[in-house]
C-alpha positions in Angstrom: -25.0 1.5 -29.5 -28.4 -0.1 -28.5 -28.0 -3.3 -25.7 -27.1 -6.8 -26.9 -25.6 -4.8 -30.1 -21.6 -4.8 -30.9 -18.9 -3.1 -33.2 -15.3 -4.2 -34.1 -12.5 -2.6 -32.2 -10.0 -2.6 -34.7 -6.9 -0.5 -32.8 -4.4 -2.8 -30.6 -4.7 0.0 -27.6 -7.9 1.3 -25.9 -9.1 3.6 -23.3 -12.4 2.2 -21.4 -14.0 5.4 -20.0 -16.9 4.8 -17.4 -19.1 8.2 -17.1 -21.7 9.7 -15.3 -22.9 13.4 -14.4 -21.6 14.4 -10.5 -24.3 16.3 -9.0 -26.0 16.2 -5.2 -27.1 13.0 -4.0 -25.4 11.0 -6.7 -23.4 7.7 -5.2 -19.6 6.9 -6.7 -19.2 4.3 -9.0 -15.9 2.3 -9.7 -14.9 0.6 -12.6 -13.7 -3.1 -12.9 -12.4 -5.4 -15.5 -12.7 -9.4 -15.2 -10.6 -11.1 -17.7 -12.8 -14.5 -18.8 -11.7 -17.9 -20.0 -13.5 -19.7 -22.2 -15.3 -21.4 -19.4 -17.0 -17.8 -18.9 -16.1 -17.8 -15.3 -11.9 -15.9 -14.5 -9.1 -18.4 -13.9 -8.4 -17.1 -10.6 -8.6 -14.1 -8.7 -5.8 -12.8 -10.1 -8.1 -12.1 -13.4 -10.1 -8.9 -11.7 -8.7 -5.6 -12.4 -10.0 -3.2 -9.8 -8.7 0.1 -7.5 -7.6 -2.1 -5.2 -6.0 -4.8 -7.6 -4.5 -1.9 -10.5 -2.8 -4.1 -12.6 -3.2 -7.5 -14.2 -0.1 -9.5 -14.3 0.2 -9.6 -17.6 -0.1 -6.1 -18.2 -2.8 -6.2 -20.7 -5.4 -4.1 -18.4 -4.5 -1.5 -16.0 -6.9 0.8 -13.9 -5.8 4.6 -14.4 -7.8 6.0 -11.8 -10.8 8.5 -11.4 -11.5 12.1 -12.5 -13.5 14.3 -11.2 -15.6 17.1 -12.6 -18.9 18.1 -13.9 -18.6 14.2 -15.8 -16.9 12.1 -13.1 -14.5 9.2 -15.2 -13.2 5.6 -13.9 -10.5 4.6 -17.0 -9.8 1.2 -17.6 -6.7 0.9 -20.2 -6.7 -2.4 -22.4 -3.5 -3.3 -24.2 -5.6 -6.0 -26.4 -1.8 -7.5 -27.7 -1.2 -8.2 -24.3 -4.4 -10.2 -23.9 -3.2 -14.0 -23.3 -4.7 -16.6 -25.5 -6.1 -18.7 -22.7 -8.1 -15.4 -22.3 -11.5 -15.2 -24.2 -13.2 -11.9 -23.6 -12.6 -8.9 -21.1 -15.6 -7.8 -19.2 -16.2 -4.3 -18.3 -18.2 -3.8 -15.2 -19.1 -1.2 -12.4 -20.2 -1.2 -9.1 -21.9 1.7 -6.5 -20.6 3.0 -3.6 -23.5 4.5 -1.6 -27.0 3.9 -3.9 -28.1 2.4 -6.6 -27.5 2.5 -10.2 -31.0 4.6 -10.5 -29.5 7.6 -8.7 -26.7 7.8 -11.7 -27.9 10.1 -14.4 -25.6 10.2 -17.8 -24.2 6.7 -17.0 -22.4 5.2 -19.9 -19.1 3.3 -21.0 -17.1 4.5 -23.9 -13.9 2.7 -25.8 -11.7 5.4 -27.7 -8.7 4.7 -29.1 -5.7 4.9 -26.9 -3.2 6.6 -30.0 -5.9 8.5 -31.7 -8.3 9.6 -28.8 -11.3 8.8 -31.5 -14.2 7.2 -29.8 -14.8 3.7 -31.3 -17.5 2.3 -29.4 -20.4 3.9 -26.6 -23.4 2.8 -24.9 -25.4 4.8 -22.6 -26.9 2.1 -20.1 -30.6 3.4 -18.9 -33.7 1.5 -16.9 -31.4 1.0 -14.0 -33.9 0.3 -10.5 -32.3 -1.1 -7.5 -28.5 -2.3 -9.0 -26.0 -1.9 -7.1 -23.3 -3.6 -9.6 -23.7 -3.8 -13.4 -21.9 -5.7 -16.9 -22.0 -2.7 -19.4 -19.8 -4.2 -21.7 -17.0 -6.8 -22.9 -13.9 -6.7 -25.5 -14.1 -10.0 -26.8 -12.5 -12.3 -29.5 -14.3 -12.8 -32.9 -11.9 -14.8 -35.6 -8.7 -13.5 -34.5 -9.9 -9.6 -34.1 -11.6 -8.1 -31.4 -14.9 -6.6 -30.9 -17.5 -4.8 -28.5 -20.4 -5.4 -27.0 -23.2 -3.4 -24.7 -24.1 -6.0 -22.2 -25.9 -3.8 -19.5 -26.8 -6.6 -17.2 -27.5 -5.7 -13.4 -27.1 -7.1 -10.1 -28.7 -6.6 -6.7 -26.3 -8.5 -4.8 -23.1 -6.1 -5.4 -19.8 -6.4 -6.5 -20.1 -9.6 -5.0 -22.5 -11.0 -6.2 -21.0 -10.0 -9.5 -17.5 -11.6 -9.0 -19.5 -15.0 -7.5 -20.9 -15.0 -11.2 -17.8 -14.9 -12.8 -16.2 -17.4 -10.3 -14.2 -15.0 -8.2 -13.9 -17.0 -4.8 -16.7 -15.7 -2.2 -16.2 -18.3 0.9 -18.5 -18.9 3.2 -17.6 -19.2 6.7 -16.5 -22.6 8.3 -15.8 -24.1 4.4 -12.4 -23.2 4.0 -9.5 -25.6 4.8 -7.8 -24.6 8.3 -4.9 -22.1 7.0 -0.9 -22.4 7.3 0.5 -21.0 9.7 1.4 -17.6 9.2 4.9 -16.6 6.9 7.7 -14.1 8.6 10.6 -13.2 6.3 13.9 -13.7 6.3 16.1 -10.6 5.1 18.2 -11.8 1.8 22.2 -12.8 3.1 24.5 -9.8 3.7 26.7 -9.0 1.2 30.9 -8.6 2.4 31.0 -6.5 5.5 32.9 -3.1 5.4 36.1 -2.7 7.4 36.3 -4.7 10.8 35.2 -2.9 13.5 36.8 -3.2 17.2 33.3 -5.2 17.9 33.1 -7.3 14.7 34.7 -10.2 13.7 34.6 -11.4 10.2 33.5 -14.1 9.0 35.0 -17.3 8.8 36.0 -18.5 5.1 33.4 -20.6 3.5 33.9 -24.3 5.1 34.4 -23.5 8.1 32.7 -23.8 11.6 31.3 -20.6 12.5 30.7 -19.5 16.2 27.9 -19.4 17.7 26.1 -16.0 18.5 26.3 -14.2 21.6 23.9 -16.0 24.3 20.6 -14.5 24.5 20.7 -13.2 20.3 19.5 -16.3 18.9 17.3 -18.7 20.2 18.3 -22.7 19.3 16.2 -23.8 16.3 13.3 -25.7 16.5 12.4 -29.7 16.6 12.6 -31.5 13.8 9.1 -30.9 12.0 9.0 -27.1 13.1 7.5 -25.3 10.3 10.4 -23.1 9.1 13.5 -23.9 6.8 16.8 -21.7 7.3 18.0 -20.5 4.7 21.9 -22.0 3.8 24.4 -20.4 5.8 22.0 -18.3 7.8 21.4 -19.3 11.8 17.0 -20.5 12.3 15.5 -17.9 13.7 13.4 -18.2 17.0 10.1 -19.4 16.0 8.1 -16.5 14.9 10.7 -14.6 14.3 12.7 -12.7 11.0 16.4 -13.2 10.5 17.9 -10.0 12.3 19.0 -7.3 9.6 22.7 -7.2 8.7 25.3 -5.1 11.0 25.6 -1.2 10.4 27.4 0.0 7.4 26.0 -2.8 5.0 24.1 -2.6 2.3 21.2 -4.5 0.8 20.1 -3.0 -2.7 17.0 -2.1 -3.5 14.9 -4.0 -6.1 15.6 -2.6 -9.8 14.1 -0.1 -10.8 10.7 0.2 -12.8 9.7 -2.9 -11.2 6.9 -1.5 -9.0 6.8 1.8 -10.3 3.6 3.5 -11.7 2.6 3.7 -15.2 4.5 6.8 -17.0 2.1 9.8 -16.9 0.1 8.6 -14.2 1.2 10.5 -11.0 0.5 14.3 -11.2 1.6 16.1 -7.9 -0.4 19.2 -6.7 1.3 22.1 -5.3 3.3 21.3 -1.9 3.3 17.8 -2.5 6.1 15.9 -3.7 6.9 13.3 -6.6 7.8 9.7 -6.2 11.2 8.7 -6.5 12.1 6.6 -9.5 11.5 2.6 -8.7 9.2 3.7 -5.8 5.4 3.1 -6.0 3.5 5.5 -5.9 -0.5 5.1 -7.1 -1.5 8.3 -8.9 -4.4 10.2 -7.3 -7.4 11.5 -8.3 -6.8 14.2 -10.4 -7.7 17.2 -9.0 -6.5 16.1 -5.8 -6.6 18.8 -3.2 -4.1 19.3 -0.2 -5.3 18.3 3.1 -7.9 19.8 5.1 -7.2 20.5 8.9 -10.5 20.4 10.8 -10.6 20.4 14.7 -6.9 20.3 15.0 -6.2 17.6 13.1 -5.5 17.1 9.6 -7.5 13.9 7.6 -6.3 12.3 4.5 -8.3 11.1 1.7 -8.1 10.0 -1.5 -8.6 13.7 -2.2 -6.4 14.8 -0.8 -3.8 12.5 0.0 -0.3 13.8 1.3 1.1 15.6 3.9 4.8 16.9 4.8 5.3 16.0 8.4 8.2 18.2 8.2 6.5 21.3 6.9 4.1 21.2 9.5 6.8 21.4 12.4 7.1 17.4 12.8 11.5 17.3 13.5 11.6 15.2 15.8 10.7 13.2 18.7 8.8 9.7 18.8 5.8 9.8 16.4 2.7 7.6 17.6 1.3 5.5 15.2 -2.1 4.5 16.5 -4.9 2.0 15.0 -7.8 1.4 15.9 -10.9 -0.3 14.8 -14.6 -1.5 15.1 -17.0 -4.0 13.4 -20.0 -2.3 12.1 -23.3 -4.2 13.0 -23.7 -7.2 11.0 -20.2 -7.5 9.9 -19.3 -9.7 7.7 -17.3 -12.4 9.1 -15.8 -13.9 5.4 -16.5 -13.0 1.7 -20.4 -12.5 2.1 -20.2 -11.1 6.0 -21.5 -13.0 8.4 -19.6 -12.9 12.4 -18.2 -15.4 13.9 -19.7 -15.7 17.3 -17.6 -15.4 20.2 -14.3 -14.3 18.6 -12.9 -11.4 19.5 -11.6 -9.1 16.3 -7.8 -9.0 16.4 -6.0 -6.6 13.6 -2.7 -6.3 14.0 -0.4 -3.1 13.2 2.4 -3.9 11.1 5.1 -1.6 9.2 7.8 -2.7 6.7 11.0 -0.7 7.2 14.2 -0.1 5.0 17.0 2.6 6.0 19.2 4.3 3.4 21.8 2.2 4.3 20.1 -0.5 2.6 18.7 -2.4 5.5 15.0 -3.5 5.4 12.6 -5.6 7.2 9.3 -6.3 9.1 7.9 -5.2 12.5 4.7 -7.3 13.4 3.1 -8.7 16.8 4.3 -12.5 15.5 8.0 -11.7 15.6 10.2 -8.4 15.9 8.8 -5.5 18.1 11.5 -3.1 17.2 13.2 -0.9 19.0 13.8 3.5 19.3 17.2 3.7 20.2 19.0 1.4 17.7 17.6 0.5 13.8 14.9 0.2 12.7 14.3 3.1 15.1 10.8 1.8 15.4 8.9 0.3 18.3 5.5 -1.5 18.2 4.3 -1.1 21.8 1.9 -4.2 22.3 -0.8 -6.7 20.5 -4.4 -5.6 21.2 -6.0 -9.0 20.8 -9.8 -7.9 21.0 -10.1 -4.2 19.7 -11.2 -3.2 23.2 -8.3 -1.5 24.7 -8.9 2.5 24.1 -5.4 3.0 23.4 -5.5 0.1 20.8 -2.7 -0.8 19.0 0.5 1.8 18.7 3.9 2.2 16.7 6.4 4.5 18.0 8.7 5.8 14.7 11.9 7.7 16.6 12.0 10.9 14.4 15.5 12.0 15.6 16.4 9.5 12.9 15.1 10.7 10.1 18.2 10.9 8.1 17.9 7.2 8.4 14.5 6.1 7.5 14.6 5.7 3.3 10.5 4.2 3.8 7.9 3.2 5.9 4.9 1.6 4.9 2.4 1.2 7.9 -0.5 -1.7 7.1 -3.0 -3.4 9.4 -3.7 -7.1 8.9 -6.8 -9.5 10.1 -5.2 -12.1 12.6 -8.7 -13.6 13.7 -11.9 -12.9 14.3 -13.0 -11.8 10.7 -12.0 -13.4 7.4 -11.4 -9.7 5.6 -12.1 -6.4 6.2 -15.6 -5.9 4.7 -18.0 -4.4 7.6 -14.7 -3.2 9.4 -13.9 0.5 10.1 -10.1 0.6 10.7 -8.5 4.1 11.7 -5.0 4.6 12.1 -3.9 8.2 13.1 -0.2 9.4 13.4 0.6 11.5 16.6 3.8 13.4 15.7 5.8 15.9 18.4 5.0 19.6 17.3 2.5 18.7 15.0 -1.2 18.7 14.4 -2.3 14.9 14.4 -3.3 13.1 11.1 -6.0 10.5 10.9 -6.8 8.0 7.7 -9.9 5.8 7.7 -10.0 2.5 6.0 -14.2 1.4 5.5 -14.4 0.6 2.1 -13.6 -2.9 1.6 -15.1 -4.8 -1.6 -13.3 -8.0 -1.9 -11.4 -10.7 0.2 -8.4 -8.5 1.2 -7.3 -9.3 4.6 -4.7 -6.6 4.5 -5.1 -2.8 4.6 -2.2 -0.9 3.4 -2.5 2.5 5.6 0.0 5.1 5.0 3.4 5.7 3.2 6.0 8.1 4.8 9.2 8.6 2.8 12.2 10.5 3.0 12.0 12.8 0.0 15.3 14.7 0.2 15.4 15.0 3.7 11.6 15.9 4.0 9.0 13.0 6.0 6.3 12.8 3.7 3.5 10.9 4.3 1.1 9.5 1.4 -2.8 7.9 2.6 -2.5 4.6 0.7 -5.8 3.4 1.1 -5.1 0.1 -0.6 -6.7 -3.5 -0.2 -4.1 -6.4 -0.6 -5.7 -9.9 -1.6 -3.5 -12.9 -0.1 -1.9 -15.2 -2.2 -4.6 -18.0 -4.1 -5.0 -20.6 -1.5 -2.7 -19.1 1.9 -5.1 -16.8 3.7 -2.6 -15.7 6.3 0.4 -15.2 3.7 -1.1 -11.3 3.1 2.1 -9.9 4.5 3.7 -11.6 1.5 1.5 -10.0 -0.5 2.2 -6.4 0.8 5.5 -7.1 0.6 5.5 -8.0 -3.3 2.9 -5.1 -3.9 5.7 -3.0 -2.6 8.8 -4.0 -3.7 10.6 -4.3 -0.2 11.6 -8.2 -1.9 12.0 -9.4 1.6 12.7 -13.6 2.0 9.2 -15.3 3.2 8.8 -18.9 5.5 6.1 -20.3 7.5 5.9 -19.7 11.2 4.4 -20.0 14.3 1.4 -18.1 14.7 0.4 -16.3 18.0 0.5 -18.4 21.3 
């Protein structure tokens, strides 16, 4: 196809394949989707379809991931009967990671058929100079029936100043509205407890007073005007705080399954690492992926190589450290388009959601529970590193003498102040475990407003730690900057029970 020309696409299913030759010196490329209103611009941020953002919420587009080989692909799948009406065209778009469009050679976006594998459109974009984002094409509506085009319009300003264009929200510092205060969760009520135990005592029948909690294991609830609502029949939590879990031996179930879980066909395990467990998410890698690479005496995780058993390599027991650490690069961006704000420290926090296999689940964070090693969740965060500047920086302890207990673990690092997301900022998070080398992950690659970075993964795979590099940007919610825990959370699956809160003192 020549540029400005289009085609029909006359197949309800399509594969968008964005190519170009690997070779020395050649940057990486990834491929995006904005689905457009009629107003041209996307209705919210929820309309971008990117590696960090997989799926649209309707399910009509869906980012499969990258191959690699001698003709590196980013695959975009369209579902064009999916498409909601309000939605007018689908644009198909690319940014570099490392250079400029006029190192790519071969670049080109194809649509094939997602049943047939024909090819039903391609355009090979050439004349690229100093780009670092480009449009290459759009599915759009014609009549009723879809069509094609080969845009191959360039930007100098990146993927951000591609999404500006298309009205994904690029704020600049000191515009945005002071944010709410910062949610904490509240675990779902128990269901009936098992058998009484010499130290329980059950539950009054409904209507009735029920006593008061020990001294010391629930704080009295707020003033009126505090900025948490109890749940019925549950006691306030101190501000700041989660609803503690319910008492050993009962059982909170686990969202359905195939409500998180990866596309079929998607995740392709490499020899030595394991599959996910049905209902659990679990983002395919790159195809090809490789197993980890010790170097130094430590093993690194990539999206290459992703996965690691901590139990293979001797890790059986002990307390694991969990370490992050992290450091703005010169002229980091404080906000969308990266500008600092003077005088303000960088605070990231370490965070983990938890659930056992009996069923309990919840949230360890600086703004409320610490946790603990010798009782559930069997994990302890150690301290809040306000500034960055403490060499030690922030650390979970995970007690692996219980790992028969742990079901999952999903470590993540969130902004609390000092930057508005994680663009310009090099976090590192390396696990220290007893009788094993250590294993690092970096997170440096932010591209959009994400104020959460999902680290690592570690599941109990038949009595085996595993643990999986996420690598993954969360967006907050449209309009609640500090509500990104939420949005891990609902990314996940761990369906925990979300209210404002206090935020640190």
């Amino acid at each position: 196809m020549q540029k400005g020309a289009n085609t029909a696409v006359p197949v309800p299913s399509v594969r968008v394949e964005l190519g170009w030759q690997s070779g020395p010196g050649v940057p990486d490329a990834d491929a995006s989707a904005l689905l457009v209103a009629e107003t041209g611009r996307v209705r919210s941020d929820d309309d971008f379809v990117f590696y960090n953002q997989p799926v649209h919420g309707s399910g009509a587009v869906r980012h499969e991931g990258k191959r690699q080989g001698p003709t590196v692909l980013d695959v975009l799948a369209v579902d064009l009967n999916r498409v909601e009406p309000a939605i007018d065209k689908i644009v198909i778009a690319a940014s570099s990671d490392g250079g400029t469009f006029s190192q790519f050679q071969g670049l080109y976006v194809r649509v094939v058929d997602a049943a047939a594998g024909t090819e039903v459109a391609r355009f090979e974009s050439q004349g690229a100079t100093t780009e670092t984002a480009f449009v290459l094409g759009e599915l759009y509506r014609r009549q009723g029936a879809w069509k094609f085009r080969a845009i191959g319009q360039g930007y100098d300003t990146g993927l951000a100043g591609l999404a500006t264009d298309f009205g994904i929200s690029v704020d600049e510092p000191g515009q945005a509205t002071p944010p709410p205060a910062p949610p904490q969760p509240q675990a779902p009520p128990p269901p009936a407890p098992p058998a009484p135990q010499e130290q329980y005592t059950p539950p009054p029948p409904p209507g009735q007073y029920t006593p008061p909690p020990p001294p010391g294991q629930y704080a009295p609830p707020p003033p009126v005007g505090g900025q948490y609502t109890p749940q019925p029949g549950q006691y306030p939590p101190p501000p700041g705080q989660y609803t503690p879990p319910p008492p050993p031996g009962q059982y909170t179930p686990p969202p359905p399954p195939g409500q998180y879980a990866p596309p079929p066909g998607q995740y392709a395990p490499q020899p030595g690492q394991y599959a996910p467990q049905p209902g659990q998410y679990a983002p395919p890698p790159p195809q090809g992926a490789a197993p980890p690479q010790q170097q130094g005496g430590k093993i690194s995780l990539t999206k290459n190589a992703p996965s690691v058993s901590l139990t293979k390599h001797g890790a059986r027991g002990g307390h694991m450290r969990v370490n992050l650490n992290w450091t703005a690069r010169e002229g980091a961006a404080k906000g969308r388009l990266g500008k600092r704000r003077r005088g303000v420290d960088l605070d990231l926090d370490l965070c983990c959601l938890w659930e056992l296999k009996d069923g309990r689940k919840g949230i360890i964070h600086a703004l409320g529970d610490m946790g603990a090693l010798d009782r559930p969740p069997y994990i302890q965060l150690d301290k809040d590193d306000r500034t960055g500047a403490i060499e030690s920086g922030e650390n979970l302890h995970i007690n692996l003498d219980h790992t028969a207990d742990f079901k999952r673990i999903l470590v993540f690092a969130e902004i609390y102040e000092g930057a508005d997301d994680f663009r310009g900022l090099d976090a590192v998070a390396t696990l220290f475990p007893v009788g094993a080398p250590p294993i690092d992950m970096r997170m440096d690659d932010c591209m959009d407003a994400s104020r959460d970075a999902v680290l690592a993964l570690i599941e109990n795979v038949n009595g085996e730690l595993v643990v999986r590099r996420e690598g993954r940007f969360i967006l907050p919610p449209p309009g609640r900057p500090r509500w990104g825990k939420m949005s891990v959370d609902q990314a996940y699956g761990w369906n925990l029970e979300w209210v404002a809160a206090r935020g640190k003192d």
